[in-house]
N, C-alpha and C positions, 0 to 999 in steps of 0.2 A: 598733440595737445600741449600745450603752452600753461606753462604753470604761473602764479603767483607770489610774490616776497607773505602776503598773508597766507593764501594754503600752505606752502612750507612752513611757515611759522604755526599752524595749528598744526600743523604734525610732529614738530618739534616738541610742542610742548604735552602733545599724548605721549610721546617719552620720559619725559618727567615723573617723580614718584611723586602720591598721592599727600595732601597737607596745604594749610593754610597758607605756606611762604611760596607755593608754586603756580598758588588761585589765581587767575586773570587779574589782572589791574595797568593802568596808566604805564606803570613805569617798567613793570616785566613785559607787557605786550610789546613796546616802542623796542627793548631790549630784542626779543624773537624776532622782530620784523627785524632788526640789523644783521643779526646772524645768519637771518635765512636767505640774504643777499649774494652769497657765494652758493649756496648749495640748490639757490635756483637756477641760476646760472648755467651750473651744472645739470641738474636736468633735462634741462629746453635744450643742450647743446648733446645731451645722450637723443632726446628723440631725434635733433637734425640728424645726426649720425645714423642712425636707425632707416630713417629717411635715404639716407645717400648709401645705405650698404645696396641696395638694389637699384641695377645701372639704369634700368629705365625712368629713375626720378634724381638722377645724382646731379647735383648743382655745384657743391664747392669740394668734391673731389673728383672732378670730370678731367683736370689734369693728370691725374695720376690714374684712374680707368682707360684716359686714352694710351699712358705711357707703358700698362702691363696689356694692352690689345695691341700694341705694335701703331699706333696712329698717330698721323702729326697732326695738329690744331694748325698748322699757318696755312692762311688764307682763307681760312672756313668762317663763317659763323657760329654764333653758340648755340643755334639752333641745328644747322648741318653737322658740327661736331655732336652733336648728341647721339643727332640719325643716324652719323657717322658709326658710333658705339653700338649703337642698337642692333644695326646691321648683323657686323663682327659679331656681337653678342649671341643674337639668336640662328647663324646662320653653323648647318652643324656638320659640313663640309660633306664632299662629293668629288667626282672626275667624270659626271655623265654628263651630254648637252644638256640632255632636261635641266639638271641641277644650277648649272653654269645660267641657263636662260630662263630659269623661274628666279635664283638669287637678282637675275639683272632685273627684273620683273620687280620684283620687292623694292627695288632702287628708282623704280619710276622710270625704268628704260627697256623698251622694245627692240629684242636682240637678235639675229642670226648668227649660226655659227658656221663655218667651211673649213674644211679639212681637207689638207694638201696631203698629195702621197706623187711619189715619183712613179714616171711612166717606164711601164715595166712590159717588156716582153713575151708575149702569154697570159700574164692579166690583164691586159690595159685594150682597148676597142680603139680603132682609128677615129679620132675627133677626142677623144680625151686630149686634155690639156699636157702636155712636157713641163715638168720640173727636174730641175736637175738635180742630181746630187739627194744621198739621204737626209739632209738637214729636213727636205719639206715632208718628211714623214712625222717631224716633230713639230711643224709649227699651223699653227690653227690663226683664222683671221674670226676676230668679233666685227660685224656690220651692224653699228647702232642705227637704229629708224630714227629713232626721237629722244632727245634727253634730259634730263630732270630739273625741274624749275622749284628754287627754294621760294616760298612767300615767308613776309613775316608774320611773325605767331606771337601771340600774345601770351604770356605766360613762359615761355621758351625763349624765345626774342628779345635781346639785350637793346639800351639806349646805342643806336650807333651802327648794328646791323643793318642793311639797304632792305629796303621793300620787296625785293626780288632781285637771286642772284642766278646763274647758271654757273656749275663746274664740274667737267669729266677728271679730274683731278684723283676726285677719291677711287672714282670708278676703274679706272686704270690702274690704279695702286694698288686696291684689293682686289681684283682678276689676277695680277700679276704677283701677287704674295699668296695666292690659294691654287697657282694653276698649279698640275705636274710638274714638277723641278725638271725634267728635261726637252721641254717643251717652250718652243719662244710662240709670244701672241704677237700679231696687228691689229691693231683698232682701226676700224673707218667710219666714217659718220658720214650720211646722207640728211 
């Protein structure tokens, strides 16, 4: 809600004690309305803030929600850094496929995941694949089907934003800051 230099100033003058010198007139009113210039101000800039403390509606502190979620704004839109945040925000971590390919899901990208493990003697069937070496015990491939297309939004969507963007950008970026720390990914796109 969006206040007034006159509501302020009628609440200003309910503070006032009660007497003929404090009664509405011309020249005390024109006075209240001056005063209450700064402490409306103040107001309206307490609900913006009220406003922007919960990331799903933050507008003029989206730099600094990006900078304590670990995210960079370059190249994005203000609309994709939002979703960007949103993401982060509500995603409340895991190390299971499901997890890894319902988050990519939420992102507007249809996932597969494969897990390499070295061919091992005693476990492994003739026609399995040879990897060498234990590194491929630790490293998983992401296969994207299909990937995410920004439109613009109305309301979300700055002067100067393109109509539609594509970027696997962020997607790779946060896969790769929420995987297992000893674990390397590949991304592949079809």
């Amino acid at each position: 809600m969006n206040y007034t230099n006159a509501q302020v100033a009628e609440q200003l003058k309910t503070l006032l004690p009660p007497g003929p010198l404090f009664n509405g007139n011309s020249v005390s009113d024109g006075f209240w309305l001056g005063i209450a210039q700064p402490f409306t101000d103040l107001l309206n800039t307490l609900n913006v803030l009220i406003e922007e403390a919960n990331p799903l509606s933050t507008n003029e502190l989206l730099p600094m929600r990006e900078q304590e979620a670990g995210l960079s704004s370059v190249g994005f839109t203000v609309q994709q850094r939002l979703n960007n945040l949103i993401t982060v925000w509500r995603s409340t971590g895991g190390q299971s496929i499901s997890y890894f390919t319902t988050l990519a899901q939420s992102l507007g990208y249809t996932i597969t995941i494969t897990e390499f493990r070295p061919f091992l003697v005693g476990s492994s069937c003739v026609g399995d694949s040879l990897y060498n070496g234990n590194d491929w015990a630790y490293t998983w491939q992401i296969n994207v089907g299909s990937s995410q297309t920004y439109y613009f939004s109305v309301g979300s969507s700055v002067v100067g934003d393109p109509l539609a963007s594509w970027s696997n950008v962020f997607f790779e970026t946060l896969f790769n800051k929420i995987k297992p720390a000893e674990t390397t990914l590949i991304f592949t796109y079809s």
